[in-house]
C-alpha positions as CSV (number, residue, x, y, z in Angstrom):
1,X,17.8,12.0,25.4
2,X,17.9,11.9,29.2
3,X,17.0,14.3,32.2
4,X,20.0,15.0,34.5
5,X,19.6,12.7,37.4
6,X,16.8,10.5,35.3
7,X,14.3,12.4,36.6
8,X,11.8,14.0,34.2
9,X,10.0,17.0,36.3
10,X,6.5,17.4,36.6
11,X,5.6,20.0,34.6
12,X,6.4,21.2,30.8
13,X,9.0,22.8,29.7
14,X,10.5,25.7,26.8
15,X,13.4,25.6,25.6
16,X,14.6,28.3,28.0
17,X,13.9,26.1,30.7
18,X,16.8,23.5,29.9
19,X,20.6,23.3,29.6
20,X,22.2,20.6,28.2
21,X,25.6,18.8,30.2
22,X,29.0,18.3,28.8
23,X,29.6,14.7,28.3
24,X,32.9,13.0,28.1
25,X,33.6,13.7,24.1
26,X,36.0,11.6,21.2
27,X,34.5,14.6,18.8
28,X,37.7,17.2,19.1
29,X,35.8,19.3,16.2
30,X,32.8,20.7,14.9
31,X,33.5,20.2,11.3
32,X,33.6,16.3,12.5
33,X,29.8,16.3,13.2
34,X,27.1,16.0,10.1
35,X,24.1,17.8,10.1
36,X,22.3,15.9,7.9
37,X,18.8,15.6,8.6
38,X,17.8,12.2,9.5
39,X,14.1,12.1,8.0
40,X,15.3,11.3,5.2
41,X,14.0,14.8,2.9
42,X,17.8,15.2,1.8
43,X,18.4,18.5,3.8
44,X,22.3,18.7,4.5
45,X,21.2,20.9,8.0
46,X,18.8,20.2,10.3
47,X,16.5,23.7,9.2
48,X,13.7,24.2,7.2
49,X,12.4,28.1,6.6
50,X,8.1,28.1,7.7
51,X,5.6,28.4,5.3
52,X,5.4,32.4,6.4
53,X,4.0,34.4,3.4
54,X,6.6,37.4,4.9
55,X,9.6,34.8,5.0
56,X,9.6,32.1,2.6
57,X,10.1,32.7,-1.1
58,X,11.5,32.6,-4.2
59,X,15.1,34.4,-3.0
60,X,14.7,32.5,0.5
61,X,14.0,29.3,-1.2
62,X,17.2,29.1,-3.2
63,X,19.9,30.5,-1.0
64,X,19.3,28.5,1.8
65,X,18.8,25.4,-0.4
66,X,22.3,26.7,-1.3
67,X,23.4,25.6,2.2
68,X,21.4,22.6,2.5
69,X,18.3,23.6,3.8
70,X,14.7,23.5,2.6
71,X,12.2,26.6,2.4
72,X,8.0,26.0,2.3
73,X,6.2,28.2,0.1
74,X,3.3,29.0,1.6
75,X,-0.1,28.5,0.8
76,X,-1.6,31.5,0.1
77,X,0.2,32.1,-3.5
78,X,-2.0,31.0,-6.1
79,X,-0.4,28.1,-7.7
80,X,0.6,29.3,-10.8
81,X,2.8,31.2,-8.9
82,X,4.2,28.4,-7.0
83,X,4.9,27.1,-10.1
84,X,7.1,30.0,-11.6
85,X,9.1,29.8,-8.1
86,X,9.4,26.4,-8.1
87,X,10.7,26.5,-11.5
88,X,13.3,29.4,-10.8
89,X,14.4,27.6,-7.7
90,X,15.2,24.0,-9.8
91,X,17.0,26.7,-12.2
92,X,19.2,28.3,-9.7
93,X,23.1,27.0,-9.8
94,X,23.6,25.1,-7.0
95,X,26.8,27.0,-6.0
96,X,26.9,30.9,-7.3
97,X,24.4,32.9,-6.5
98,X,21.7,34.6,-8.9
99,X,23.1,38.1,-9.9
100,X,21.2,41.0,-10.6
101,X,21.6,42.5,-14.0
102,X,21.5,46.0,-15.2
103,X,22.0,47.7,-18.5
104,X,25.0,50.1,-18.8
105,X,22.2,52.6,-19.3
106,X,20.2,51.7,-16.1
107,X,19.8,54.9,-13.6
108,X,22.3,54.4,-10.9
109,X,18.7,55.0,-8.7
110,X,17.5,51.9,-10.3
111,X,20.1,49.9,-8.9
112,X,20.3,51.1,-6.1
113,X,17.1,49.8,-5.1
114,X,17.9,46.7,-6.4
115,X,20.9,45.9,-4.7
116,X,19.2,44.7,-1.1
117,X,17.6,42.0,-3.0
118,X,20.7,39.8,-2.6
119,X,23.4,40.0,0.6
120,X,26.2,40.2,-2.1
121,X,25.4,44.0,-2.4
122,X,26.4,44.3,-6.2
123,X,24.5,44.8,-9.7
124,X,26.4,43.0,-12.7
125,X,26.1,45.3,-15.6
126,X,25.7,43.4,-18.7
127,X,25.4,44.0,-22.5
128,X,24.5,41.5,-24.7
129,X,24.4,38.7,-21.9
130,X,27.7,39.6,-21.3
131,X,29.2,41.2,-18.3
132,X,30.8,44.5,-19.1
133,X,31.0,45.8,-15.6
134,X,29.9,45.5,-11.6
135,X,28.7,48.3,-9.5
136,X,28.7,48.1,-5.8
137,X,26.7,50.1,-2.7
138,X,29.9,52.1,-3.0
139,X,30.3,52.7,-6.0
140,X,26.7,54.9,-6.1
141,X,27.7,57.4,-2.5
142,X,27.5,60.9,-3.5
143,X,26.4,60.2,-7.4
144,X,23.8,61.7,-8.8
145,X,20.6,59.0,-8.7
146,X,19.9,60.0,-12.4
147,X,23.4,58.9,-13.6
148,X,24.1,56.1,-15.8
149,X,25.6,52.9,-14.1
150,X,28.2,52.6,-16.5
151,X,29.5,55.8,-15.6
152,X,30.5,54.5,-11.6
153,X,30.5,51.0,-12.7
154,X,34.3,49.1,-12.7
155,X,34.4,48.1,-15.7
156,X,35.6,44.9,-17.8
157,X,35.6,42.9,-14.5
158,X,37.6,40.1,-14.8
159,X,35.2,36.7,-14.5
160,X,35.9,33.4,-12.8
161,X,35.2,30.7,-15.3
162,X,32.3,28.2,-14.3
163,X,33.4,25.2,-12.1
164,X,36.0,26.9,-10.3
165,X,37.2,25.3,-7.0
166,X,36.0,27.4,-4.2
167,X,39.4,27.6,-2.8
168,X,41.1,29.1,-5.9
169,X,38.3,31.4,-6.1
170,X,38.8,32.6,-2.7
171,X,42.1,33.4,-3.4
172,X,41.1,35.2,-6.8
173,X,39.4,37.4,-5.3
174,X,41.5,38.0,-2.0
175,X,44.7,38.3,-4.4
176,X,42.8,41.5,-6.1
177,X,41.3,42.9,-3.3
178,X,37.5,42.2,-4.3
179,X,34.7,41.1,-2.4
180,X,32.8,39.2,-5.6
181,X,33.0,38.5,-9.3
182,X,30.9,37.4,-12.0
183,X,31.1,34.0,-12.8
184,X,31.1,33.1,-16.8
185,X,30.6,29.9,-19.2
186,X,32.3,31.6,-22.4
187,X,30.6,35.4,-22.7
188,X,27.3,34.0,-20.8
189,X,26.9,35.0,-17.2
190,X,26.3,32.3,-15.0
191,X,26.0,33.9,-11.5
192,X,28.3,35.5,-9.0
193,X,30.6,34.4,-6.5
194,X,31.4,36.6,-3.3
195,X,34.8,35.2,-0.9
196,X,32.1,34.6,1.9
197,X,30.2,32.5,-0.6
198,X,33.2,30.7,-2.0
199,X,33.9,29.8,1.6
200,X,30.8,28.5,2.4
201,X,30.4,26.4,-0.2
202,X,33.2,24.4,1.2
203,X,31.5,24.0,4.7
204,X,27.8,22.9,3.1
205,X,26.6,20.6,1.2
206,X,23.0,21.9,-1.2
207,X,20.1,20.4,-0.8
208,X,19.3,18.8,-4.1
209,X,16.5,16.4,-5.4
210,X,17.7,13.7,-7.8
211,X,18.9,15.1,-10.9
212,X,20.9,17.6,-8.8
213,X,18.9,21.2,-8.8
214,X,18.3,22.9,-5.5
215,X,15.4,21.8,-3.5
216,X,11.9,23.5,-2.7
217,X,8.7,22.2,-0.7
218,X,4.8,23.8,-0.6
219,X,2.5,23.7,1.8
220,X,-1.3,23.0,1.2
221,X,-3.9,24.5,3.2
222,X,-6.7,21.7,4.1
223,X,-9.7,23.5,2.8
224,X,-10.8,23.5,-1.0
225,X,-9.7,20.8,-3.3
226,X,-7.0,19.5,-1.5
227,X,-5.8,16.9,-4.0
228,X,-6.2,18.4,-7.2
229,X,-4.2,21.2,-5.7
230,X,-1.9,18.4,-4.5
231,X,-1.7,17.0,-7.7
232,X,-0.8,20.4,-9.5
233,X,2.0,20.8,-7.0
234,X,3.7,17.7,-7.8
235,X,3.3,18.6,-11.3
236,X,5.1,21.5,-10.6
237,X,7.8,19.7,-8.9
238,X,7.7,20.5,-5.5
239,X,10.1,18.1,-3.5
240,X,7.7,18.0,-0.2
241,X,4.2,18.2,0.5
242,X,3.4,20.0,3.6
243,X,0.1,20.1,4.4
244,X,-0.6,22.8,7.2
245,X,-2.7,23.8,9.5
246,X,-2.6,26.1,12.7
247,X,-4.8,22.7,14.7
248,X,-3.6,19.8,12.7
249,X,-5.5,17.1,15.5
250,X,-8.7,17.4,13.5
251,X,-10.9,15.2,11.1
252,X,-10.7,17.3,8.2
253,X,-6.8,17.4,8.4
254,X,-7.0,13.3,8.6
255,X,-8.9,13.8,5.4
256,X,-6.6,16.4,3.7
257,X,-3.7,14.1,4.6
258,X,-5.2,11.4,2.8
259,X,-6.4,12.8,-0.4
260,X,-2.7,14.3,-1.0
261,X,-2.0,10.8,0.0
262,X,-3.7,9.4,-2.9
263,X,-2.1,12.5,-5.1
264,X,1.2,11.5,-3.8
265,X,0.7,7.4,-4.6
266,X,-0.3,8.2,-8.4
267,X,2.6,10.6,-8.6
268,X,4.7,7.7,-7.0
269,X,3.4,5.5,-9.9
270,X,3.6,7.3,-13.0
271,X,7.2,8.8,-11.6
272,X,8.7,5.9,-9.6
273,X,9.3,9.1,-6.9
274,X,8.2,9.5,-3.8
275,X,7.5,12.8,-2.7
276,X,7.7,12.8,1.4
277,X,4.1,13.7,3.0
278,X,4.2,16.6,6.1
279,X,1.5,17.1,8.3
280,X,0.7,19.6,10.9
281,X,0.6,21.0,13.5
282,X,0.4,19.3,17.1
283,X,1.8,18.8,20.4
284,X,0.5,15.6,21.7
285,X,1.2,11.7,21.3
286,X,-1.8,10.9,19.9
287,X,-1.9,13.8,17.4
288,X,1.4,12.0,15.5
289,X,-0.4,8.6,15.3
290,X,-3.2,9.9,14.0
291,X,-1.9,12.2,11.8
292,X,1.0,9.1,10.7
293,X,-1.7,6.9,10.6
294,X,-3.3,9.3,7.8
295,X,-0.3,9.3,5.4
296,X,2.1,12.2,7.1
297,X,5.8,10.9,6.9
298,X,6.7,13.7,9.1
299,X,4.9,15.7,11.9
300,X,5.2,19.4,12.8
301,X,5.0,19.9,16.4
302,X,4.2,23.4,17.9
303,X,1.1,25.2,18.8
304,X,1.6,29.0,19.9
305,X,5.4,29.2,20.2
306,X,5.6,31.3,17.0
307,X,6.6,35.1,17.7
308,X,4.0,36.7,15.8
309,X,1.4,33.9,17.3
310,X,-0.9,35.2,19.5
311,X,-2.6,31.6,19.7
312,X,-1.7,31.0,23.5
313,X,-3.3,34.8,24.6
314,X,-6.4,34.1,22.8
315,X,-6.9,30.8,23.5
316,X,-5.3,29.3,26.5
317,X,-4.1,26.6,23.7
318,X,-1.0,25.2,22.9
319,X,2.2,23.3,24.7
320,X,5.8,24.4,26.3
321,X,7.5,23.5,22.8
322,X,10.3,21.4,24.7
323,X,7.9,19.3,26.2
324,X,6.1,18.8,23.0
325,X,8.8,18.1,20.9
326,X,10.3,15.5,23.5
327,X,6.5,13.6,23.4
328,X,6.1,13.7,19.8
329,X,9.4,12.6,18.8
330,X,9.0,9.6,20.6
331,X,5.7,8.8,19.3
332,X,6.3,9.5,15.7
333,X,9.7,7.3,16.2
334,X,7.3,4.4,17.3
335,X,5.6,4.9,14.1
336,X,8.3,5.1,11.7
337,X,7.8,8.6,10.9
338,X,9.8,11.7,12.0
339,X,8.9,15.4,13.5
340,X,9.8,18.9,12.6
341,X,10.0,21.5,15.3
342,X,8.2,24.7,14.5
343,X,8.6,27.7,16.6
344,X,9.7,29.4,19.9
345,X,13.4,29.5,17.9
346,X,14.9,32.7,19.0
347,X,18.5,31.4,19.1
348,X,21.0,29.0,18.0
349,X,20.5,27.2,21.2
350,X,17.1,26.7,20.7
351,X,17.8,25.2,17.6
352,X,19.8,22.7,19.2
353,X,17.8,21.8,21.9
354,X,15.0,20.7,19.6
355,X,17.1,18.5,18.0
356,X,18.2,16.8,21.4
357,X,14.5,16.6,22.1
358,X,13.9,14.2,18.7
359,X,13.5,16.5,16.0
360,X,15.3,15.9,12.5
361,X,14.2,19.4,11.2
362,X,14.0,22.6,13.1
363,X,11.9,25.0,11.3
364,X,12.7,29.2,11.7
365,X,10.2,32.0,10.7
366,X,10.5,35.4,12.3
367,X,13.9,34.8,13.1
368,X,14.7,34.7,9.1
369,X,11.7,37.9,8.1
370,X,14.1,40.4,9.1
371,X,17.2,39.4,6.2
372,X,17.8,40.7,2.7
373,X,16.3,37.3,1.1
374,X,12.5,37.5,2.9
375,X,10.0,38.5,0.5
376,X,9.4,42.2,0.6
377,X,11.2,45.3,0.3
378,X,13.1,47.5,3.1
379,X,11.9,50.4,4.7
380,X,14.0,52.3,7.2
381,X,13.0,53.8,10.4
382,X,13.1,57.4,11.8
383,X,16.8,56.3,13.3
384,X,17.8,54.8,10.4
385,X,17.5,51.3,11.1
386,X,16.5,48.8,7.8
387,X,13.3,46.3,8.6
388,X,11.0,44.5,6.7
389,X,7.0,44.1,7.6
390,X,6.2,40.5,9.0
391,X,3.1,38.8,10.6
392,X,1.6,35.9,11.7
393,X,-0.5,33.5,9.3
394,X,-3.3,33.5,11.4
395,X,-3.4,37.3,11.6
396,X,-5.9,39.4,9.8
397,X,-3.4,40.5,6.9
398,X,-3.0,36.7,6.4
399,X,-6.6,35.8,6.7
400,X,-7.4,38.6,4.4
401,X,-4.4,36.8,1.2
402,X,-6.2,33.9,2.3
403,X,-9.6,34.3,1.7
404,X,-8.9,37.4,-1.3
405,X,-11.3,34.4,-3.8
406,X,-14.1,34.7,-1.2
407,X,-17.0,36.8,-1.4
408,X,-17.3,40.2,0.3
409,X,-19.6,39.3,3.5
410,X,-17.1,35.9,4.1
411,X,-14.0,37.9,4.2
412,X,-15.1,40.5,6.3
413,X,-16.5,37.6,8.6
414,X,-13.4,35.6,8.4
415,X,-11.2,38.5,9.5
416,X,-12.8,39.4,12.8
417,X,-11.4,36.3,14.1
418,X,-7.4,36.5,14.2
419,X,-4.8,34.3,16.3
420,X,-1.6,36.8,14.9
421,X,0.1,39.9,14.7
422,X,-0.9,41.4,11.4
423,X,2.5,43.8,11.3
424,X,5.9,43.9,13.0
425,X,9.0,45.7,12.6
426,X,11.9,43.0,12.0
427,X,14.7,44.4,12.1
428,X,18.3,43.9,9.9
429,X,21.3,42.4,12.4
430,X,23.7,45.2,10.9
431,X,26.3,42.0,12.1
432,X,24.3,39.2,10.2
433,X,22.1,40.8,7.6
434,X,21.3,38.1,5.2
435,X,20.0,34.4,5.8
436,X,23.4,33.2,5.1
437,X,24.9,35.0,8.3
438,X,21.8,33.6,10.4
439,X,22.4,29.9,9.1
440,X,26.6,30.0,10.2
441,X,25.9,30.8,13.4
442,X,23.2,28.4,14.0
443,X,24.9,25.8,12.5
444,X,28.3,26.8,14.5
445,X,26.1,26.3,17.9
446,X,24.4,23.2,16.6
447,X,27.7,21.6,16.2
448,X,29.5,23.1,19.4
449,X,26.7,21.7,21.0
450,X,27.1,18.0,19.6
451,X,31.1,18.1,20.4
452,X,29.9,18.6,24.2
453,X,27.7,15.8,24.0
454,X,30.0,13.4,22.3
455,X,27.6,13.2,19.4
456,X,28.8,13.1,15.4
457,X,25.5,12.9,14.1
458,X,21.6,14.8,14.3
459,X,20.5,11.3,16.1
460,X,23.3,10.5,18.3
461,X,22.9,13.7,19.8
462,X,19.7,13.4,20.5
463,X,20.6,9.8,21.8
464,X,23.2,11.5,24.0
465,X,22.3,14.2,25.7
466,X,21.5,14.9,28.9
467,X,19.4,17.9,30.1
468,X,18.7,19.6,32.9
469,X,16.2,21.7,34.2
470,X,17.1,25.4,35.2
471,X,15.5,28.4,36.6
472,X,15.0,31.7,35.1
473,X,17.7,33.0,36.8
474,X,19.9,29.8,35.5
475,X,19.3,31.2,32.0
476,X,20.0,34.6,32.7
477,X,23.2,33.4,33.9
478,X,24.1,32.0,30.8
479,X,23.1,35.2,28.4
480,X,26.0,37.6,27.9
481,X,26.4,40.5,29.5
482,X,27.3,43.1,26.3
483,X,26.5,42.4,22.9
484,X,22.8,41.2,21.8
485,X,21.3,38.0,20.3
């Protein structure tokens, strides 16, 4: 990356403080440019989903592996937990999406709740293990919430047989006027497959470890028995480690890194795998080479650019994420290792722009809490609008998950001190409800933005582009005038 005019200003910078240029461009389309991250953790797009207890799990985890991303469980699920998700995860097909299943005698209440735990809207009704019927949102207006779902259900759906190309499933569906179907291996259901989802799964590629099931990282707190914990989530088979904390430039990170170091190394010679070592977070040069220099194969960058962080109020700590991204890039590229951007990602440009700064992951939090995957259930305001509850990790609410082992006195003294929001409103996009919506239009701007700087790949547009430095009235020039983002 270079500044426009080769001169790099004075002072720090967001991402709303840059543009990027047009360059002269041999890239005539955005489905000519791969996304694949170049760190080498075998995501298919450049975006991981944050370690957020409100954002990242088991539903996250799988769909946007789906798409060839990566979610971090967090670290405050107990670690038997971890392992049922992790296990559900490397269970999930790697093309149709989980269904939820009903009994014909389930309440048509019932499943009506459970319908905005997946974006495809839709219960399969099954008997026996084998689908008898499908009942939409629809389906359930105006019916009494006590009724039996196979009285509104259509019935005897007609499946799609397992390992159908996505193309002649699209048409399937379009041909007979529906929006999904169950997907079947003889009577046994197998998933479903919605004509949004059959296209899609022509444009990605899933994320998937070796033996081909969707992947899944944790993250490790560096407090407590950091490698045995390390060592019981590579038994679990997490694909990355991400060790994480909110000031990652400290000595007892260096010696969390190396313990699940040492985990990683035995694990690398009983298995013959090596599981990819993440460490975080900082914004400076000499934060990467010391947290590199400790075992991390990757750095996350960012202090206080989250939107539920309230780091940079309190404290007067942190960097211009820009700025920080650009530094540590180039230092952790001096080492061999690679960064992850994490935070202050509020739009697809943003997204972008880290990349062209040096980093071969962006990762998203609040931007994802407010979708029908996020953990959580969803309320709906006094004017009708769907959200689900998010806050920071270093809020209260999260203190108080963390520290639920501790005795009574240490918890209430550990929760007087707070860097977060504890509870936020996020909000449904009625236009792009579900993570799946959020990662098309990212990924559409991600690649736009490598055809106008010539680039086919995540590092050759970084190795391309040129930015510029703009004013705040610069940006609001380039925000549209109707419509939100």
């Amino acid at each position: 990356m270079q500044f426009l005019d080769g001169v790099r200003p004075p002072t720090d910078l967001t991402y709303n403080d840059v543009f990027m240029v047009p360059a002269r461009s041999d890239v005539t389309s955005r489905f000519d440019v791969d996304l694949t991250s170049p760190d080498g953790v075998g995501t298919t797009i450049p975006l991981v989903v944050a370690n957020m207890t409100a954002v990242s799990g088991r539903r996250m985890a799988e769909t946007v592996a789906r798409r060839g991303a990566m979610a971090v469980l967090p670290q405050d699920i107990p670690l038997d937990v971890v392992g049922r998700v992790i296990a559900r995860v490397k269970a999930a097909h790697t093309v149709y999406d989980t269904p939820i299943t009903v009994s014909p005698d389930t309440t048509v209440g019932e499943a009506l709740s459970l319908m905005p735990k997946r974006a495809h809207g839709a219960v399969v009704v099954v008997d026996g293990g084998r689908p008898v019927g499908v009942m939409t949102d629809s389906d359930g207006h105006g019916v009494d919430r006590f009724a039996q779902v196979h009285e509104v259900m259509a019935a005897d759906p007609e499946p799609l047989p397992t390992g159908i190309e996505p193309r002649a499933a699209f048409d399937h569906l379009s041909q007979r006027h529906l929006t999904l179907a169950p997907v079947t291996e003889g009577d046994r259901l197998v998933g479903v497959l919605t004509r949004t989802g059959a296209l899609r799964a022509t444009l990605y590629t899933p994320a998937v470890d070796g033996t081909g099931r969707l992947m899944v990282a944790a993250a490790i707190g560096i407090n407590g028995e950091v490698g045995d914990k390390a060592k019981t989530l590579l038994a679990h088979e997490a694909d990355v480690l991400v060790v994480d904390t909110a000031h990652g430039h400290q000595d007892r990170m260096l010696e969390a890194l190396s313990a699940v170091r040492a985990a990683r190394d035995e694990h690398l010679q009983a298995t013959g795998h090596r599981i990819p070592l993440v460490g975080g977070n900082v914004v400076s040069a000499g934060g990467v080479r010391d947290l590199v220099g400790a075992g991390a194969d990757i750095v996350k960058v960012g202090v206080g650019p989250g939107a539920m962080c309230t780091t940079r109020m309190m404290t007067g700590v942190g960097r211009p994420q820009f700025s920080a991204v650009l530094e540590c890039a180039a230092a952790a590229a001096a080492e061999g290792a690679s960064v992850w951007a994490d935070g202050g990602v509020r739009h697809p440009r943003d997204v972008a722009l880290g990349l062209a700064a040096g980093a071969a992951n962006v990762m998203i939090g609040s931007w994802f809490a407010g979708t029908y995957e996020s953990p959580g259930d969803i309320s709906v305001s006094a004017d009708g609008r769907p959200y689900k509850e998010s806050y920071g990790m270093a809020s209260a609410r999260a203190v108080h998950h963390r520290t639920r082992e501790a005795a009574g006195f240490e918890r209430a003294r550990s929760a007087i001190y707070e860097e977060g929001i504890s509870s936020s409103r996020m909000y449904l996009d009625p236009q792009r409800p579900g993570v799946e919506d959020l990662i098309d239009v990212i990924c559409s701007g991600v690649r736009s933005a490598a055809t106008y700087a010539g680039a086919r790949d995540v590092p050759s547009l970084h190795e391309r582009a040129v930015v510029g430095v703009q004013s705040r009235a610069g940006y609001d020039e380039g925000r549209p005038l109707y419509g939100s983002w």
